[in-house]
C-alpha positions, -999 to +999 in steps of 0.1 A: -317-344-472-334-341-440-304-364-411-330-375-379-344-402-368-367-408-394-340-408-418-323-432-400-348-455-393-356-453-431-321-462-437-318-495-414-357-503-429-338-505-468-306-524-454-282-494-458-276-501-421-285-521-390-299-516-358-272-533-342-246-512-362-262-476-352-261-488-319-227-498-315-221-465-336-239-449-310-221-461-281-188-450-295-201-420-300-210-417-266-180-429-251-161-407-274-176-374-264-173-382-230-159-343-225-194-332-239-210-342-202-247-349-222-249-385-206-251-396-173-254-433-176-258-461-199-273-494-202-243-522-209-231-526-243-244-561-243-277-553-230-281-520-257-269-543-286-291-573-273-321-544-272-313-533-309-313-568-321-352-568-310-363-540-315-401-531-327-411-521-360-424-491-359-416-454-380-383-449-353-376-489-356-341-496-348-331-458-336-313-452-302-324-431-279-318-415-244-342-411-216-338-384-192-329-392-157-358-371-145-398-379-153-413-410-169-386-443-164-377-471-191-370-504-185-332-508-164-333-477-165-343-449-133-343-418-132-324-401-102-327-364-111-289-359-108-288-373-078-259-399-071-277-405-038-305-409-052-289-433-074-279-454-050-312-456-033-338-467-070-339-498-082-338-500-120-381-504-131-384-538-145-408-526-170-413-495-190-435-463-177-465-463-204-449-436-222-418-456-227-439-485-238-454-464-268-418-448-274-403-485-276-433-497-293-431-469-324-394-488-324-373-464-304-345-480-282-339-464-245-301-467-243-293-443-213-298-414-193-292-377-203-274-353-179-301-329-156-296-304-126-297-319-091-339-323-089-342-302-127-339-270-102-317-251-127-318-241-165-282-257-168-277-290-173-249-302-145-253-330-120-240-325-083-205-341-087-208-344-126-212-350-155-219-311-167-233-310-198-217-284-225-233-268-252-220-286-288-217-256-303-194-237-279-187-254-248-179-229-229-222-225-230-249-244-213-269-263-236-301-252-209-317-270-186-329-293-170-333-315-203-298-299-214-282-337-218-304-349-236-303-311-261-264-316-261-268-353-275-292-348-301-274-316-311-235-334-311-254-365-328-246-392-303-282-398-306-311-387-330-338-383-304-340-381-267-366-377-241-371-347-226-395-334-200-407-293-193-420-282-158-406-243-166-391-245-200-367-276-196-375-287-232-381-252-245-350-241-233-327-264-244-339-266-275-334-234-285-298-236-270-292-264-292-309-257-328-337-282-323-371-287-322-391-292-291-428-294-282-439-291-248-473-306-245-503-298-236-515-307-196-526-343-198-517-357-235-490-374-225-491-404-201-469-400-166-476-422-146-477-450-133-454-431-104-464-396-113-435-385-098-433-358-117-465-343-122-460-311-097-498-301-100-498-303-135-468-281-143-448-308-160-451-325-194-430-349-211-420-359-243-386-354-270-356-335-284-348-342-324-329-324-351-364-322-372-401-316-369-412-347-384-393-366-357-414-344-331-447-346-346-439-384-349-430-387-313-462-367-302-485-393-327-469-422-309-479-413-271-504-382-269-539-387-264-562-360-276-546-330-283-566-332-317-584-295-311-578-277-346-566-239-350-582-223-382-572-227-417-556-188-414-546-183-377-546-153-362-507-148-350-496-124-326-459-117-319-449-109-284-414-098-275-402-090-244-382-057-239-355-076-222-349-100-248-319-088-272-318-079-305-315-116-323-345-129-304-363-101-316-354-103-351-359-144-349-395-133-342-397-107-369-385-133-390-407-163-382-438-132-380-429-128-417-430-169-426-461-173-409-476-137-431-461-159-461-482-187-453-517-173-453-514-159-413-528-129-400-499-116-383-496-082-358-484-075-325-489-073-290-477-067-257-453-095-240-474-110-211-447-103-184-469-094-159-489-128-165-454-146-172-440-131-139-469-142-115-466-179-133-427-176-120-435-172-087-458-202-084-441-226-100-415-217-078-434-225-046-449-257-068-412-267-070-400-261-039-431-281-020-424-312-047-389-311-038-392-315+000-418-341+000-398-361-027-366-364-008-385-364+029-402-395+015-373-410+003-351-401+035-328-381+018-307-358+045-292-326+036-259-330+037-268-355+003-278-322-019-268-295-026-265-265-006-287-250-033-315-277-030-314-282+006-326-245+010-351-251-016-361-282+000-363-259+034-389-233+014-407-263+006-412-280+039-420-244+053-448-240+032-479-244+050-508-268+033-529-238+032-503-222+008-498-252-018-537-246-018-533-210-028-504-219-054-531-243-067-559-214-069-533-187-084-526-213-110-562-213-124-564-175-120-537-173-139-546-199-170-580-183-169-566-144-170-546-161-200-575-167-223-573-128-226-537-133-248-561-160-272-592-134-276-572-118-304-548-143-317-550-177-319-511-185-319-485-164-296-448-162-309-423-152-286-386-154-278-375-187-260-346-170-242-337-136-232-299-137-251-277-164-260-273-196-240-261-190-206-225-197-196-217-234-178-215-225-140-244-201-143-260-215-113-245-218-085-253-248-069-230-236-033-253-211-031-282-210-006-308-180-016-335-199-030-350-161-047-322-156-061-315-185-075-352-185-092-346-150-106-316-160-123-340-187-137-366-167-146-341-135-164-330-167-190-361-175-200-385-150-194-420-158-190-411-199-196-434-210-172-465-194-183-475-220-206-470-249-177-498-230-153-516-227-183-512-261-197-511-246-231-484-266-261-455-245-266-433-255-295-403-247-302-387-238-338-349-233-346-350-197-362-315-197-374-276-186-356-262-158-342-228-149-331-223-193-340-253-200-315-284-212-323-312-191-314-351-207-309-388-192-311-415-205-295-450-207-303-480-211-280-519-220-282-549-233-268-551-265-242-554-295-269-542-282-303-504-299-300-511-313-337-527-282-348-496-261-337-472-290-356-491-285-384-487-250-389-449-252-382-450-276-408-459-249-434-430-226-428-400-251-415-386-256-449-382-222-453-361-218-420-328-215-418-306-247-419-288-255-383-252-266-386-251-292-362-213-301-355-218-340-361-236-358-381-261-385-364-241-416-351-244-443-378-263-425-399-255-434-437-233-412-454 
């Protein structure tokens, strides 16, 4: 039996449960794995119970969920990117952002806000002064960044979906750190605005974290537009692994090549695109950077309110000259269009996630001031990551199994538009992966 939030949805739909009993199951759970750092704020528990007794019908009607205090906002609830000055500074949106209408609408219930990196500049998941989020399946690990609270919740169970957002593989990342499934979409299928706050040229995309395809390919059906192009009936696969990726990424790939063979693929290999995934690095670095300084210079943020860490990146930023951000912006499309080369052969990449297992809580260091290095450290977690933001191509992740009692993800990559296409063929070979012991069940979640 397949525990998500489609399951549990199904179960308050037949009376098994209520919405207002997984919710106050859910803020226990919360408040109970307070040491798990995956939350950074929630609604009152009269205003979340009030909010499940109303909730929409929909296929996720009655099912909790956190948003990520970075991106698109719900309704009481803003997003501060780890920020506790910022905090102090946003109102709470009286209204959803139109992707948290079509969440809410499909029945989910925003409850709170999942732990991210001061301004999502890290692939750890710990705010400036706390919480820090901790992998649920050894906490001495990261559960990833910068969508790592919301990786750590689903995983622990506190909820069965979260929100999740990717500008350099913050949902590809934590997902494979945490045994779950994430999709990062394609450029434009998913609504952002009406702030736009986090589009950063078009690196960004936004959508969820859940224990199951279904939930994912759910999600995506609720708020993406488009993203209808099809891949063909027997897609051309091509499996690209990085020599600096370890041994149990490599065999995850092996192992997801030979599913995909099983299903009617055409499977063979090819070079990583490092050299591609390593010029895509550097921009999106500068493309950070700028956002970052004219975020907090047009809120008035001063330095001494960040980080040492991100007041150095905010220092790249404003140092960059117009004439460079218009450079980034023309190295982006040289890159996306030099990419079409990796889709003359295949039609679906499949490549490692991260480079070994999930990196250690305190992996960044947030005292530190060298903005290079910092990026570097970035970049040798999740090699190549950013390649499918300049390019806006969906990237979905698959959990391919454990190793050493981590989970360890795969991703897969195609063409601008075909987000359903790429569900779709997951779809044929997910039963046949290997089950994820998650180390909780779902919070109220029928036995």
């Amino acid at each position: 039996m397949t525990h998500d939030a489609t399951a549990l949805a199904a179960d308050i739909a037949a009376g098994r449960t209520t919405a207002r009993a997984v919710m106050a199951a859910t803020l226990a759970a919360v408040a109970a794995r307070a040491d798990l750092g995956a939350v950074a704020r929630m609604l009152p528990d009269a205003v979340a119970l009030a909010a499940a007794d109303s909730s929409a019908p929909g296929p996720f009607a009655g099912v909790p969920m956190l948003a990520k205090d970075l991106g698109c906002a719900a309704r009481g609830l803003a997003p501060a990117a780890g920020s506790d000055a910022l905090r102090s500074l946003l109102p709470d949106p009286e209204a959803d952002s139109p992707l948290f209408a079509r969440l809410r609408a499909g029945g989910l219930i925003p409850v709170g806000l999942s732990t991210v990196p001061e301004f999502g500049f890290a692939l750890t998941s710990e705010a400036r002064g706390g919480p820090v989020a901790r992998n649920p399946f050894d906490a001495t690990r990261s559960p990833g960044g910068s969508s790592g609270g919301a990786a750590a919740a689903v995983a622990a169970g506190l909820v069965a979906i979260a929100h999740a957002t990717d500008a350099g593989g913050s949902i590809r990342v934590p997902a494979a750190a945490c045994g779950l499934w994430g999709l990062k979409p394609s450029r434009g299928a998913v609504p952002m605005g009406p702030g736009f706050d986090n589009l950063l040229m078009g690196l960004a995309s936004e959508l969820v974290l859940a224990r199951s395809l279904r939930d994912v390919a759910t999600a995506c059906a609720l708020v993406a537009e488009g993203a209808a192009q099809p891949l063909p009936d027997r897609p051309r696969v091509a499996l690209m692994m990085p020599e600096r990726c370890g041994p149990a990424q490599h065999a995850a790939v092996a192992e997801v090549g030979r599913l995909l063979a099983d299903a009617g693929c055409t499977v063979t290999h090819a070079p990583a695109p490092d050299d591609l995934g390593a010029r895509a690095h550097r921009v999106a670095g500068d493309v950070l950077a700028a956002a970052m300084a004219e975020g907090v210079t047009a809120l008035g943020l001063a330095d001494s309110a960040m980080s040492p860490i991100a007041a150095a990146a905010v220092a790249r930023g404003r140092a960059l000259p117009g004439t460079a951000i218009l450079a980034a912006h023309r190295e982006m499309a040289r890159i996306a269009h030099d990419a079409t080369a990796l889709l003359a052969g295949a039609d679906v990449l499949v490549m490692p996630v991260l480079a070994g297992p999930p990196p250690p809580v305190g992996h960044f260091d947030a005292t530190a001031t060298d903005v290079d290095a910092h990026l570097a450290r970035m970049e040798a977690v999740a090699p190549n990551a950013a390649l499918a933001n300049v390019t806006g191509w969906p990237a979905l992740v698959l959990p391919a199994g454990m190793h050493a009692g981590l989970p360890v993800g795969v991703q897969m990559l195609a063409a601008r538009g075909t987000d359903r296409a790429l569900l779709r063929l997951a779809a044929r070979i997910a039963p046949r992966l290997p089950a994820i012991p998650y180390p909780a069940a779902i919070a109220g979640a029928a036995p």
